[in-house]
N, C-alpha and C positions, 0 to 999 in steps of 0.2 A: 479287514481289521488291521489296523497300524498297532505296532508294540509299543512302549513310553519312551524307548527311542533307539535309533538306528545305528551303527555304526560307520554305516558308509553317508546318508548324505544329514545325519541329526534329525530327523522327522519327528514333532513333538505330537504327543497325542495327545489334543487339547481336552477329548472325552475324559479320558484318562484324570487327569490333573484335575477338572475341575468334581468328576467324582469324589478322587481321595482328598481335594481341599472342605468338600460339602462333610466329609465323614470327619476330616481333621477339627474343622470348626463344630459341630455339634458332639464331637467325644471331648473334645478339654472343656465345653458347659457342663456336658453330663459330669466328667470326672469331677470337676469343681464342686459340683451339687453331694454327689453323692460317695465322696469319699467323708465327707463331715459325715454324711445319715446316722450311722451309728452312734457317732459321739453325741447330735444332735438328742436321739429317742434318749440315750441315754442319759443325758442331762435334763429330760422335760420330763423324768419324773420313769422312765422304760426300764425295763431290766432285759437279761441275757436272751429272754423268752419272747420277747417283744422283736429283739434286732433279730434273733430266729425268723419273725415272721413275717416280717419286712424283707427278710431274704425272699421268703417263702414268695412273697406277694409279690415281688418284682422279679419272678421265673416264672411261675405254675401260670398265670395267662397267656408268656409266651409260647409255652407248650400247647397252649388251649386253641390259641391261634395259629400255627404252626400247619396243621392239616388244612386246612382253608385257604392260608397264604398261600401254598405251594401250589396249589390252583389255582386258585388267581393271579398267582406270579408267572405260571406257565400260561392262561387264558386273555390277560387282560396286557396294557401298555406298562412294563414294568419302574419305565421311568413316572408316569402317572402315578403308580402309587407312593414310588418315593416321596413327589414331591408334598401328595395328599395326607400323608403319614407324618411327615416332618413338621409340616401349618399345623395338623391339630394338634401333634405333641405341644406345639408353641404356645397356641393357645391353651390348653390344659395348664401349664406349667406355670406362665403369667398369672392365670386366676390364682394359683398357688401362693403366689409371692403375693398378688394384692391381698390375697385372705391373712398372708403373716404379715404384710406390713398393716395390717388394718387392727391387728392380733386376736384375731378369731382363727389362730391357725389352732387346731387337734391333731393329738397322736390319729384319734382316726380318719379326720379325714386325708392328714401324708398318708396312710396307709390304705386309702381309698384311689385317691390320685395317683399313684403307685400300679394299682389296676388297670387303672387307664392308657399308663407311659407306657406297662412292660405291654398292652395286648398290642396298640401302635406297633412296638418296636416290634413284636413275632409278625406284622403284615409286611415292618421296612425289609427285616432282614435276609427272608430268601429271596425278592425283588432285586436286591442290589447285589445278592452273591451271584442267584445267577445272571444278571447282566453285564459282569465282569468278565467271562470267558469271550463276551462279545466282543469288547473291548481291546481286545489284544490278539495279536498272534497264539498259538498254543505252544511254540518254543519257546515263549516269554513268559508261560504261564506264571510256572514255578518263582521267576524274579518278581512279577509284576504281586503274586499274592505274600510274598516278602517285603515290597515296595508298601504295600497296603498295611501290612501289620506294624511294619516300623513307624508309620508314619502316622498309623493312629496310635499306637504306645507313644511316639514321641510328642503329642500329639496329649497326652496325660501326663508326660514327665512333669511339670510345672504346676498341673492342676493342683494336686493335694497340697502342696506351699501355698500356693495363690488360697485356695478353698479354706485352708485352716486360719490362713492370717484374716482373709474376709470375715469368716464366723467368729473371730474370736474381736474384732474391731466393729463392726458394724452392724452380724446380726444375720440369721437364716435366709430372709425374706430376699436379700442382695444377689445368695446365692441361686436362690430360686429365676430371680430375674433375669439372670448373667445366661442362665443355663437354657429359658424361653427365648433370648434373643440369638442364641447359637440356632437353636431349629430352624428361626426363621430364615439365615443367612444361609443353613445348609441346603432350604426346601429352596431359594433362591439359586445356587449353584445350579442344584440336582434340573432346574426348568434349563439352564441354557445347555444343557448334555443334547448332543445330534445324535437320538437312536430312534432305527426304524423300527418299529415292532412289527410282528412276523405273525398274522393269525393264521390260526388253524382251528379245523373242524372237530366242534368238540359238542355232546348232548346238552341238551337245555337245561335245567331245573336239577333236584336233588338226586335223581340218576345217574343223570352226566357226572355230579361232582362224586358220585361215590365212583363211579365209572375211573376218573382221572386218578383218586388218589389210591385205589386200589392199583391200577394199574403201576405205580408211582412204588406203592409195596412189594410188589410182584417182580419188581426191577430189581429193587434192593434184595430180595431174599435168593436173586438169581445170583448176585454179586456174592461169592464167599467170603472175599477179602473184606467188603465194605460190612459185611454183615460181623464180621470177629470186629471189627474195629468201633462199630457202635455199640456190641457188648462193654468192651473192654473201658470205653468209654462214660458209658453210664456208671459201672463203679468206679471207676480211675477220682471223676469229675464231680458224683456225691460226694466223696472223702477229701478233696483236694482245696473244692472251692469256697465251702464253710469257712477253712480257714483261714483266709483273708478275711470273708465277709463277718463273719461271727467271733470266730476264737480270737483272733489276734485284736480286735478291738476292745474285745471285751479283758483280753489279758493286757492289755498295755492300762485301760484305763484303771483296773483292781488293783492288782501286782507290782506295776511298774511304777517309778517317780520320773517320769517326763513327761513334759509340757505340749497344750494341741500342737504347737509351731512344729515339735520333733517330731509327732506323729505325722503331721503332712510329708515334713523328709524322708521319714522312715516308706509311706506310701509312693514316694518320690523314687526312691532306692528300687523300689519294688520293681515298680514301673521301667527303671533303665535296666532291669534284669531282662523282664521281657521283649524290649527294644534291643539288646546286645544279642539275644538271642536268636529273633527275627533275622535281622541281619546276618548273622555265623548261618544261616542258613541260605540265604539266599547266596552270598559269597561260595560256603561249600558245595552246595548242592542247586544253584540255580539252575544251572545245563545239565543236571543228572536224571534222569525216570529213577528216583532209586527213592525208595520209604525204608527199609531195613536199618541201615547206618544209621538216621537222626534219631529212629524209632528208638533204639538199642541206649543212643548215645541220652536221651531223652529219659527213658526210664531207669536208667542207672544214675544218672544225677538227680532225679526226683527221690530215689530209696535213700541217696547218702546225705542232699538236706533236710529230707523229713527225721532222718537221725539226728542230726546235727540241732534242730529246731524244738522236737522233744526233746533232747538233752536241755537246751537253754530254757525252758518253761522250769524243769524241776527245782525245786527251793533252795535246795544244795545249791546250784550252781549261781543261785538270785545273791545268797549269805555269802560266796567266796567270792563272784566278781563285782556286785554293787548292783541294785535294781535300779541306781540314776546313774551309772558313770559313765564314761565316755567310751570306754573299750566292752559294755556290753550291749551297749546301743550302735558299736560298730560292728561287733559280731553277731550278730541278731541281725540288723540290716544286712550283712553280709552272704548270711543263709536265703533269708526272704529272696536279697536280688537270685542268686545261684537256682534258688527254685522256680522262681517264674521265668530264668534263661528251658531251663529242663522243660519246664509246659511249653512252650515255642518251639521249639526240637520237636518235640510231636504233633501241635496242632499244623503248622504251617504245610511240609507235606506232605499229611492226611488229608486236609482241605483240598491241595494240587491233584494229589491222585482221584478224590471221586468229580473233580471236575473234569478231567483229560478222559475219565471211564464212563460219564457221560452223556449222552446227547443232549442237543439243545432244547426240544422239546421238553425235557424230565426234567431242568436244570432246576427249577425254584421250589418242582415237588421235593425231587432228590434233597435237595438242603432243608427244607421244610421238615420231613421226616426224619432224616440222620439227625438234626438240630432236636428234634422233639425227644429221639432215642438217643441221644448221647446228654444232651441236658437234662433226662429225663429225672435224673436222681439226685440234682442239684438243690433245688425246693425243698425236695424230704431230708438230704442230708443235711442241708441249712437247719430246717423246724426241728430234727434231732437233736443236730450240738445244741441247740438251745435250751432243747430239755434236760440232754443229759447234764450241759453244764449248770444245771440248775441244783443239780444234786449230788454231781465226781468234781474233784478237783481238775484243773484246765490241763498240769501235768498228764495226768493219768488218761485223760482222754485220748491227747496229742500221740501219748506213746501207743497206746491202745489201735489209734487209727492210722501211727506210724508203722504196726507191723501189720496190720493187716494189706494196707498198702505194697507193704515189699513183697506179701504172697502173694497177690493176685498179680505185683509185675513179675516178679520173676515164673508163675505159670505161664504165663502170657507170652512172654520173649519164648519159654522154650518149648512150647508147645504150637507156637503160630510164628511161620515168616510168611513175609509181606510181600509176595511177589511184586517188580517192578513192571511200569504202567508200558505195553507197547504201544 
């Protein structure tokens, strides 16, 4: 396995590259599509309960598929299903846009098509995590899964400008199409990748598969580190990711006086949070085994923008700096970036360590099941803020799931360290 590159003689890892270009071109479709969704439901008649459920509908399949993929991604040719996952997204996605350029598009059927995208993506996603460690040396790990995360946040920097000026000039259906023609160039890359796949003997029919992914659990619960981390995760990750998806759209569009264009920026901002973050990590801790420091550094900047974020919701603070002015829509984007810097401090690596702890065999279950048990309360937490926001003010919630937030991290840090990976 060749690393993305060498120091002594430059050795480029063309696997490498054309993997993360296949993820780079099908995330800035996806981000383009689906950073409008909300404004979209919202505009076509949807309320706070609706983009709840659109959250809801674009996780809980992946979870559904999750147990399965990770079998089949451990059993079957992993690049095979990339590529077969990527075509049918494309084609699902197309018929999408011809239905709204035809304009028989419905709230339910985007919300039906939605089922379909997120079950694909739970088959692409532990196929392509675990084919990644194959990819590369394991002293490279740590860079190469920093290499990957920057490159797909940067990778969305542009999307929500591009996605908001599309929708707001020529119409949903554009985006839809933008976003079918990226799968197909991704599923296009992911065919010229040179990987061998590695079979192994495994039961036939539905024993075997309970066989595999039991086994698959029996790993994880042997693991003590991975198993506090997919707790901490499942709450962290219901309370965290709502709020992009749900609260902050729904609070920019009520509340706020600025225009789609700003929201794309504001989405924009967001985004190079997560890309500066990525990177602070791969720089500081690219050559370290070490999770404690990001973890630490990570949830302490996540306690102090979730503060900083309820504060700017409360009405007070809308009446003294201006719900359109320019200095609240810089300090607002300002918190946003800060917090999605603090989720990359944690994700990036967590992700490293349960690759390096491991084997290759476990690799697509492992991620299959920590994915299923760490996203597991994204979906509910989504369908909650919808409901609740249906009947608390957006304030009160924010501060509400802001401290509960700082209790569970600060139990967390001091009641678990992370031992590092030998």
């Amino acid at each position: 396995m060749l690393p993305l590159w060498k120091k002594d003689k430059q050795t480029v890892n063309t696997n490498l590259i054309l993997l993360l270009l296949g993820r780079v071109i099908s995330d800035m479709g996806t981000g383009i599509q689906m950073v409008i969704m909300p404004l979209y439901i919202i505009d076509a008649g949807g309320s706070a309960a609706t983009v709840g459920v659109f959250s809801f509908l674009s996780l809980v399949p992946v979870l559904i598929a999750y147990p399965f993929a990770g079998v089949i991604g451990d059993r079957l040719n992993r690049k095979t299903i990339m590529v077969a996952t990527d075509l049918a997204s494309a084609v699902v996605i197309l018929g999408l846009a011809l239905s709204a350029h035809s304009n028989k598009m419905s709230l339910t059927l985007l919300l039906s098509v939605q089922v379909m995208v997120s079950l694909l993506n739970g088959l692409f996603d532990p196929a392509t995590k675990g084919m990644l460690p194959q990819l590369v040396a394991e002293d490279e790990l740590t860079r190469a899964n920093s290499t990957v995360a920057s490159l797909r946040t940067l990778s969305g920097l542009l999307s929500p400008v591009i996605g908001a000026a599309l929708y707001a000039s020529l119409g949903i259906a554009v985006l839809f199409f933008i976003n079918g023609i990226s799968f197909l160039l991704s599923g296009s890359c992911s065919m010229l990748i040179r990987y061998k796949h590695i079979k192994r003997e495994s039961a036939v029919g539905m024993p075997g598969f309970i066989t595999d992914l039991s086994e698959g659990i029996r790993f994880i619960l042997a693991n003590k580190v991975i198993r506090k981390l997919c707790v901490f995760f499942l709450v962290i990750y219901a309370l965290i990711q709502p709020m992009f998806t749900v609260v902050l759209p729904l609070f920019f569009r009520i509340r706020l006086e600025f225009t789609d264009t700003q929201y794309g920026y504001l989405q924009m901002v967001i985004i190079l949070g997560a890309l500066v973050g990525s990177i602070l990590v791969g720089v500081l801790f690219g050559k370290k085994d070490e999770v404690n420091k990001p973890l630490i550094i990570g949830c302490s900047m996540l306690m102090v923008t979730m503060l900083m974020f309820s504060g700017l919701t409360f009405p007070h603070s809308l009446s003294v700096i201006g719900k359109d002015t320019l200095l609240y829509f810089a300090l607002l984007g300002g918190v946003l970036c800060l917090l999605s810097t603090a989720i990359m401090f944690i994700h990036v690596p967590v992700q490293t360590y349960i690759q390096k702890a491991t084997p290759n065999e476990y690799m697509s279950r492992m991620f299959s099941i920590v994915g299923m048990i760490s996203k597991g309360g994204m979906p509910f937490g989504a369908l909650v803020y919808g409901i609740i926001l249906n009947r608390i003010e957006v304030h009160w919630t924010v501060m509400s799931a802001t401290l509960l937030i700082m209790l569970i991290s600060i139990v967390f840090l001091k009641n678990n360290r992370v031992v590092s990976t030998q």
